[in-house]
N, C-alpha and C positions, 0 to 999 in steps of 0.2 A: 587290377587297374595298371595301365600303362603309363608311364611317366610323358614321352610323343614328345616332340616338339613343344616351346612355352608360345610359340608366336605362331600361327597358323599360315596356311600359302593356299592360296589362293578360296578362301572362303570369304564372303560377302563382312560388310561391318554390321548388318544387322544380324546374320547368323552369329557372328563373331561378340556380337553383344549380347541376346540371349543366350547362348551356350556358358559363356565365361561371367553367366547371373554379372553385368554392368562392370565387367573386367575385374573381378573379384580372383575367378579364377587364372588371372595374370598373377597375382600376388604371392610371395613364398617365405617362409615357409608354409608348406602344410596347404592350400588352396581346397581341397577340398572341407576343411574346418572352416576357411573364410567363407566358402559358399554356403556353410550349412548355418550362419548365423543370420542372415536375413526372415526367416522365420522365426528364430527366436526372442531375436531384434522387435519383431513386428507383437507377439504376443503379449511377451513384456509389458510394450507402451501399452497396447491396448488392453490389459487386465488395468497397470495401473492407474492408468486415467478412468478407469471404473466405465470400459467403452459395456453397451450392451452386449449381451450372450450372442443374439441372433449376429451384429456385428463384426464381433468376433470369428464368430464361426464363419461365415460368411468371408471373409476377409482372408483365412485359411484356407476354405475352400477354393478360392479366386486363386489365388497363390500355388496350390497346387497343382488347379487344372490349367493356369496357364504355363507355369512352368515343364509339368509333364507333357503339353502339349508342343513345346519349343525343342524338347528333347527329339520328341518321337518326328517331328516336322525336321529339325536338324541334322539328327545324330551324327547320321549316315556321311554326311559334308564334313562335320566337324571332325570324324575321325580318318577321314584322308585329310583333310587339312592341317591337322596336327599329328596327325601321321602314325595312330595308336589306337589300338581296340580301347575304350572310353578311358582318352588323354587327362590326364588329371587337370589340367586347366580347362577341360569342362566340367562345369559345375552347378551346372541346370538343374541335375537330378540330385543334385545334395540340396538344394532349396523345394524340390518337390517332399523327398522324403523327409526333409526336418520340416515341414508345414504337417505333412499326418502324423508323424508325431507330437506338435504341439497341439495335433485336433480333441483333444481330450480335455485342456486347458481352458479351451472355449467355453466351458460348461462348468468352469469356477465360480461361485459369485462372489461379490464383495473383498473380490482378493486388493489390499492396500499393496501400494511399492515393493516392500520387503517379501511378501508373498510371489508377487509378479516377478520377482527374479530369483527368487528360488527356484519359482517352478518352468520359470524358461531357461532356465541354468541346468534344471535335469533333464528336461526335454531336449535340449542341445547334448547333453553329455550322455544322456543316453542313445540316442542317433546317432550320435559319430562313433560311440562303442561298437552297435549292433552294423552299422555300413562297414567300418574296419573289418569287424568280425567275422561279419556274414557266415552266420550258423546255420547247418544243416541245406535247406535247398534253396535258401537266399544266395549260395555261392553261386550253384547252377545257373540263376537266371541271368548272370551276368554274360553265360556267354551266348543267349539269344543273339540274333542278328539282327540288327538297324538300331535305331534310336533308341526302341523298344528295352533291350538287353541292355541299353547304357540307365533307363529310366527303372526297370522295374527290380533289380535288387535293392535299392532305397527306397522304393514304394513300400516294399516287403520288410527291410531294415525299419521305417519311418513307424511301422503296422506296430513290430513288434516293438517297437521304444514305446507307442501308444500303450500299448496293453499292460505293462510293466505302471510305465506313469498312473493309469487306473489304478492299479493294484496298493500304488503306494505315496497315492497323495494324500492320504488322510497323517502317514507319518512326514510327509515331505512339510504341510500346513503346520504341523506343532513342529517341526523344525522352524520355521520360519515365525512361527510366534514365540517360538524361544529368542529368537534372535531381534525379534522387533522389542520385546520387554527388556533385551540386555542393550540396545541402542535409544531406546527411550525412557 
């Protein structure tokens, strides 16, 4: 990823507001970490207000397809505007793929507060690990062309945070029951 211009030229304010996920990715350091909390921001609440399953999911779901779909409608604008094959002040596609990573979350029941941010605190840190990372042929897809190449190495990053989160929410749960017994 390209660091590009932090203010764009000549892109629209509504490009310029889906792309920078509500001018998040204005913000520094790190901008692509601030975009990728809006998803986990959103799970969070919604495990601990004890929102329903379908809800939840659902709400992820929305989240992703709207934001992948802002990328791939944009992209192309936002990176002559900010003048860098996918500008780090856009951060559309960090909100796309931190949404499929917490899609796994969805399907917690009964998670109380303490639970709720444990597991949106691993689903964030494991997103931004795996986007960083980009192992094996998540790196490749970055250099697709259009919006596309800016959205789908975090769709792919977002995949694999998901599968990982499967694998080890049952110890992530007794982590966070350890810690609701030592604060209550």
């Amino acid at each position: 990823m390209s660091a590009g211009s932090r203010r764009p030229s000549g892109l629209g304010r509504a490009a310029t507001f889906w792309l920078t996920a509500g001018g998040l990715g204005l913000l520094r350091p790190a901008p692509g970490t601030w975009g990728s909390l809006p998803p986990a921001a959103l799970v969070c609440l919604m495990l601990g207000v004890g929102s329903p399953l379908w809800a939840t999911a659902l709400a992820l779901v929305a989240l992703c397809l709207v934001s992948t779909w802002a990328c791939i409608r944009w992209g192309d604008d936002g990176e002559r505007g900010f003048g860098a094959k996918d500008a780090s002040s856009i951060v559309i596609d960090e909100v796309a793929g931190g949404a499929v990573a917490a899609m796994p979350l969805a399907f917690i029941n009964g998670a109380g507060w303490i639970e709720a941010v444990v597991l949106s605190g691993l689903s964030f840190l494991l997103f931004r690990v795996f986007d960083i990372w980009k192992p094996g042929p998540i790196r490749l897809m970055q250099r697709w062309r259009s919006g596309l190449g800016v959205v789908a190495d975090d769709l792919a990053a977002g995949s694999l945070a998901g599968v990982v989160i499967m694998i080890f929410t049952p110890q992530a749960l007794a982590l966070a029951a350890s810690l609701a017994a030592a604060v209550g």
